[in-house]
C-alpha positions as YAML, in Angstrom:
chain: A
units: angstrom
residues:
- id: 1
  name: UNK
  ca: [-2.65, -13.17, -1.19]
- id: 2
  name: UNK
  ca: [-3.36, -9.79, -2.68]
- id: 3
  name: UNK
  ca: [-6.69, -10.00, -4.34]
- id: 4
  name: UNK
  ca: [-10.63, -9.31, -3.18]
- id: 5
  name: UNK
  ca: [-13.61, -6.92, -4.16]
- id: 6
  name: UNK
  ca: [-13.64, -3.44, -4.33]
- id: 7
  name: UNK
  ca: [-9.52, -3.63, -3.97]
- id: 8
  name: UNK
  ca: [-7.63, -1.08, -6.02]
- id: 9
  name: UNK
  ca: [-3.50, -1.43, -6.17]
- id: 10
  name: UNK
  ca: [-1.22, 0.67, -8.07]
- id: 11
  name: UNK
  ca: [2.48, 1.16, -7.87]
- id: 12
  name: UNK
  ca: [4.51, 3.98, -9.16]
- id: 13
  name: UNK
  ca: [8.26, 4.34, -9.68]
- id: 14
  name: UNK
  ca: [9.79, 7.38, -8.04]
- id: 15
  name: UNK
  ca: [12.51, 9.09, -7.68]
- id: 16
  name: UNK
  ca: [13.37, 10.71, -3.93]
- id: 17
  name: UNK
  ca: [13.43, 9.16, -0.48]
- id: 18
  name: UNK
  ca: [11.56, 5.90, -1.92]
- id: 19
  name: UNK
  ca: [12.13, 3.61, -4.64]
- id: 20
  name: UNK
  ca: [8.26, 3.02, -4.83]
- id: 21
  name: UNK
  ca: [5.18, 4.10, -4.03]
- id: 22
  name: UNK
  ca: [2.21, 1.67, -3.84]
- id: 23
  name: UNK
  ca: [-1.53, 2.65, -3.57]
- id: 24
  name: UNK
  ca: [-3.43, 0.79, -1.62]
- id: 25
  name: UNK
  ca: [-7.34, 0.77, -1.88]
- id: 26
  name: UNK
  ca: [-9.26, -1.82, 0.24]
- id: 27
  name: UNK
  ca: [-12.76, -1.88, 1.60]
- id: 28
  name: UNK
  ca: [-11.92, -1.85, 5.57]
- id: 29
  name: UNK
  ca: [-9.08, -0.58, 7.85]
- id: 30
  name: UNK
  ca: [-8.82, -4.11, 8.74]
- id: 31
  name: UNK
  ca: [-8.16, -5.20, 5.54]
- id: 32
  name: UNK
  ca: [-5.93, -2.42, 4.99]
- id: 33
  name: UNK
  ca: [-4.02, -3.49, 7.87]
- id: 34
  name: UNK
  ca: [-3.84, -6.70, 6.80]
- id: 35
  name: UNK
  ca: [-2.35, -6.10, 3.51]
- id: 36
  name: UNK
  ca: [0.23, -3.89, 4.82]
- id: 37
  name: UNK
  ca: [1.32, -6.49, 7.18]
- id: 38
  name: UNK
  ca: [2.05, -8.50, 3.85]
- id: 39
  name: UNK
  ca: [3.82, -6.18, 1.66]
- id: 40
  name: UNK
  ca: [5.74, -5.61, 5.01]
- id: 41
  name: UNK
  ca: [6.55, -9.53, 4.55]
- id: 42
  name: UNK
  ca: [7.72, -9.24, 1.10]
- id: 43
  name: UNK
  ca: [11.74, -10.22, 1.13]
- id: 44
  name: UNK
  ca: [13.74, -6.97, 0.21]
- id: 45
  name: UNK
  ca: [11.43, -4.78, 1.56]
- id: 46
  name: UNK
  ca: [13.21, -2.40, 4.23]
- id: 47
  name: UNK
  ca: [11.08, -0.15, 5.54]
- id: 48
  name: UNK
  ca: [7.46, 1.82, 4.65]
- id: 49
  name: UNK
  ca: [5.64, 4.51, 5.28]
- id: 50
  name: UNK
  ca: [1.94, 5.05, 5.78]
- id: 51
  name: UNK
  ca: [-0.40, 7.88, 4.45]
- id: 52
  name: UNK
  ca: [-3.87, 8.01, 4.47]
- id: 53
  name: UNK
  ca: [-5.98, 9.94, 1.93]
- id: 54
  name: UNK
  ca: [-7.99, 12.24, 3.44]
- id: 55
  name: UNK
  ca: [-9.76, 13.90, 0.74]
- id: 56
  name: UNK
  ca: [-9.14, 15.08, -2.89]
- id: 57
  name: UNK
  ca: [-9.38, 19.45, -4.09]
...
């Protein structure tokens, strides 16, 4: 399940080379991982791509 402290989701419509963008906030790279692994679960779901925010100008 998708849900815990300090979490922040958002998903955005797009047009382009995906149908969706999701932002994922969580509070550790493991948990990170972990929720990845699920939306990777999700029926329909084809393929994703990861990128990390590094910093913000």
């Amino acid at each position: 399940m998708i849900c815990a402290r300090k979490r922040r989701h958002r998903l955005h419509t797009t047009s382009g080379t995906w149908d969706l963008i999701a932002e994922i906030q969580t509070v550790s790279l493991s948990e990170f991982d972990r929720v990845l692994r699920e939306v990777r679960m999700i029926d329909g779901v084809l393929n994703s791509e990861t990128s990390l925010l590094l910093s913000s100008v």
